[in-house]
N, C-alpha and C positions, 0 to 999 in steps of 0.2 A: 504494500500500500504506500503509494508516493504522500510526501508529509505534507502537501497540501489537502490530501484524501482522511487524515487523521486532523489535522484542525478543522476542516468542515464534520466530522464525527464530533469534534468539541462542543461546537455550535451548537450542531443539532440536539446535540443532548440538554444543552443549555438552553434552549430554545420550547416554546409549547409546541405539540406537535403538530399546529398548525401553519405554525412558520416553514415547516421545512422547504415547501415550494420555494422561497424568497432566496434560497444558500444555495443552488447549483443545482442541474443540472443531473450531476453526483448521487443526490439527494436520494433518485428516482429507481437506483442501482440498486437489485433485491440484499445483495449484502453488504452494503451501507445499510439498507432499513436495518437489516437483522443485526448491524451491529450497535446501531442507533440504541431501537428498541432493546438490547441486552442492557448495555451501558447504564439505561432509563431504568430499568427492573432493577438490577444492583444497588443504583443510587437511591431510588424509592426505597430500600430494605433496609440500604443504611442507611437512611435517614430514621424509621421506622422501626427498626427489628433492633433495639438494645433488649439487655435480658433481664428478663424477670428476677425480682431475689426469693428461691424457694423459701417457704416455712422451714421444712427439714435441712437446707443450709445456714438458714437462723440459727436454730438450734444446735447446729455442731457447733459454731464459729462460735456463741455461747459458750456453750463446753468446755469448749478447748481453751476460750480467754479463761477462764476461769480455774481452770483447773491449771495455766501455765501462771497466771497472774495471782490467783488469788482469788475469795468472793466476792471480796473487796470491789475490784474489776469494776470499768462502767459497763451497764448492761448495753446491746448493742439496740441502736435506735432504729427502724424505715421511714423514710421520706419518698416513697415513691422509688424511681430510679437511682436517687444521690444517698441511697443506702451506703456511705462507706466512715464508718468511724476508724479513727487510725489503729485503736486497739484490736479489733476488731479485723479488719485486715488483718495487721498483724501475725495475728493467731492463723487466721486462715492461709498465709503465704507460708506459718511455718509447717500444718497440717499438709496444703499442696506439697510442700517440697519434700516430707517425710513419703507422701503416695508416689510419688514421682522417684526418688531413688529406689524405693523397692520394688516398683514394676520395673524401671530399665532398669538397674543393676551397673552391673558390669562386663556382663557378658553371659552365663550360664548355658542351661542345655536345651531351652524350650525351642527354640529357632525365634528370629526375627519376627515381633508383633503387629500389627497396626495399631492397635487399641495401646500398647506401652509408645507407641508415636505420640498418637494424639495424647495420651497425659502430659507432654514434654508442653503440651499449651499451661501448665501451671511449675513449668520450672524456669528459674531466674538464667538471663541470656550470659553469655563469658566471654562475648567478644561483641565488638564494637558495631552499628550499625553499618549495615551497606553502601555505597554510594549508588546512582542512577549512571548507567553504560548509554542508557537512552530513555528513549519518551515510553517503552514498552519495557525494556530489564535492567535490569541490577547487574553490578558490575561484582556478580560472584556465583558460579555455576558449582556443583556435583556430580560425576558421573555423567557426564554431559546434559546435566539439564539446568538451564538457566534460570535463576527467580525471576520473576514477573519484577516489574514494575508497577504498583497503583497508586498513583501519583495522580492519577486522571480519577478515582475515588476518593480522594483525599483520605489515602490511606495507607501512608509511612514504613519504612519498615526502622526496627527498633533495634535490632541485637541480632544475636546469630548464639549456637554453640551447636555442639560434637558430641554424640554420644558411641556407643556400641549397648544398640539392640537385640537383643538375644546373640551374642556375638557378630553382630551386624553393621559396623559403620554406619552412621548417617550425619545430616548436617542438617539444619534447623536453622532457619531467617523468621525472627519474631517482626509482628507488622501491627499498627495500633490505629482500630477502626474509629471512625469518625465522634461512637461515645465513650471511647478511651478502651471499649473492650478489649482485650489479647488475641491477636489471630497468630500460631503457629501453623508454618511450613515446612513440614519433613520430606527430606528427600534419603532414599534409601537406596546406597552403594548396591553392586550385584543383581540379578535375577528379580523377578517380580515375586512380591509376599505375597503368601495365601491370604486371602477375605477371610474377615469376621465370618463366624455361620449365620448373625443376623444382620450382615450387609443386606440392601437394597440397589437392585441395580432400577438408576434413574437417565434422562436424557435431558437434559437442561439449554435449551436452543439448539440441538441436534447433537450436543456434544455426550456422549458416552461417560457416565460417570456413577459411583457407588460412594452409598451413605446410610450412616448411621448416625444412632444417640447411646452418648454414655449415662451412666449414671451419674456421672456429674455433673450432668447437663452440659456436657460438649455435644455440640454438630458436628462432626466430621463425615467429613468427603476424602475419596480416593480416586482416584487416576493413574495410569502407567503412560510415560511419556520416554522416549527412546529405551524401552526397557526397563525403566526404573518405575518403583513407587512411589508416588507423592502421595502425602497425606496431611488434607489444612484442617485443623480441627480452630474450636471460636465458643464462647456462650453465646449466642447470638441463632436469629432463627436460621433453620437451615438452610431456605433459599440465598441469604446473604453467603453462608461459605459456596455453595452451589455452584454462585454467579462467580464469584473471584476465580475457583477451580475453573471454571468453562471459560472467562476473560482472556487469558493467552493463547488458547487453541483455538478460541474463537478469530483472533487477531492473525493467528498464523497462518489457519485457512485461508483469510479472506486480503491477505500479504500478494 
């Protein structure tokens, strides 16, 4: 796609969808619409899709302030979505990062997970954010697969780190969606992972893609791209990881 054909996609997305006639010509091109309208859908979801705070995650994050703090402890408040007291995090970053070392580990004998992928969405990043290579990726690949850039989402990427997955190498680009949510992106060295047994295989603008929900209220989506596995997991509704997962392929095709 020549980068005249990606700033009239800015436009239009920017634009109500009845202006598009007034931008080109371009405009009128079935996959310009189809990238148009994706763009649209994403943005609509981020704008729209921050995550709920469960009751039953009240209640841990309770728990666990309490029983690390003391009763003493302030209790933890809601306010709607700006649920976040600092205590209260707290507890709960240090609960994530205790579930996150003992699913990935350090290697052992279960073979390579997706479900210990997506938990790396609540482990702290160890290297530095990425830079932008262009208006579509990031200027750091794995196993030949390049991160995305969404930039064009307003939505950054944050940190990076390295794990070994059931003695599996992978590499993780954290990205921070427009309500502050956490989106992780795992890419995993080697051969494609076996699916969850309760994966979902879904198609999201034509694009071929598999999802699931955790228990802890992650989304995650899966994808194989030159072989490998990628896996973005987000608390956030699932069409929003969906749309990001299908954003680059979509872009590629339509290149």
């Amino acid at each position: 796609m020549q980068p005249s054909e990606e700033q009239e996609i800015t436009r239009l997305v920017d634009q109500q969808p009845g202006a598009a006639a007034e931008l080109g010509a371009s405009s009128d091109r079935p996959e310009i619409r189809r990238q148009v309208e994706a763009q649209r859908r994403v943005s609509r979801e981020l704008r729209t899709g921050g995550p709920a705070v469960p009751d039953r995650l009240v209640r841990t994050v309770e728990s666990q302030v309490r029983g690390r703090y003391g009763a003493g402890a302030a209790p933890a408040r809601r306010r709607g979505l700006s649920w976040r007291p600092a205590v209260a995090v707290a507890g709960l970053a240090a609960v994530c990062a205790a579930i996150v070392i003992g699913v990935v580990g350090t290697g052992g004998s279960t073979g390579p997970s997706i479900p210990a992928a997506a938990a790396l969405a609540f482990a702290p990043s160890t290297g530095a954010a990425p830079v932008a290579r262009s208006a579509k990726l990031l200027d750091v690949s794995y196993g030949g697969v390049t991160y995305p850039n969404y930039a064009r989402f307003s939505v950054p990427p944050t940190g990076t780190r390295t794990d070994r997955i059931g003695g599996r190498p992978a590499l993780t680009v954290f990205y921070r969606l427009p309500n502050g949510t956490r989106l992780s992106y795992t890419v995993f060295s080697g051969k494609a992972v076996a699916l969850p047994h309760d994966a979902r295989a879904v198609r999201y603008e034509g694009v071929p893609l598999t999802e699931f929900s955790t228990s802890s209220g992650l989304s995650v989506v899966t994808l194989v791209r030159y072989g490998r596995t990628c896996v973005l997991a987000a608390r956030v509704k699932p069409d929003v990881v969906l749309g990001l997962a299908a954003a680059p392929v979509l872009a590629q095709t339509s290149a």
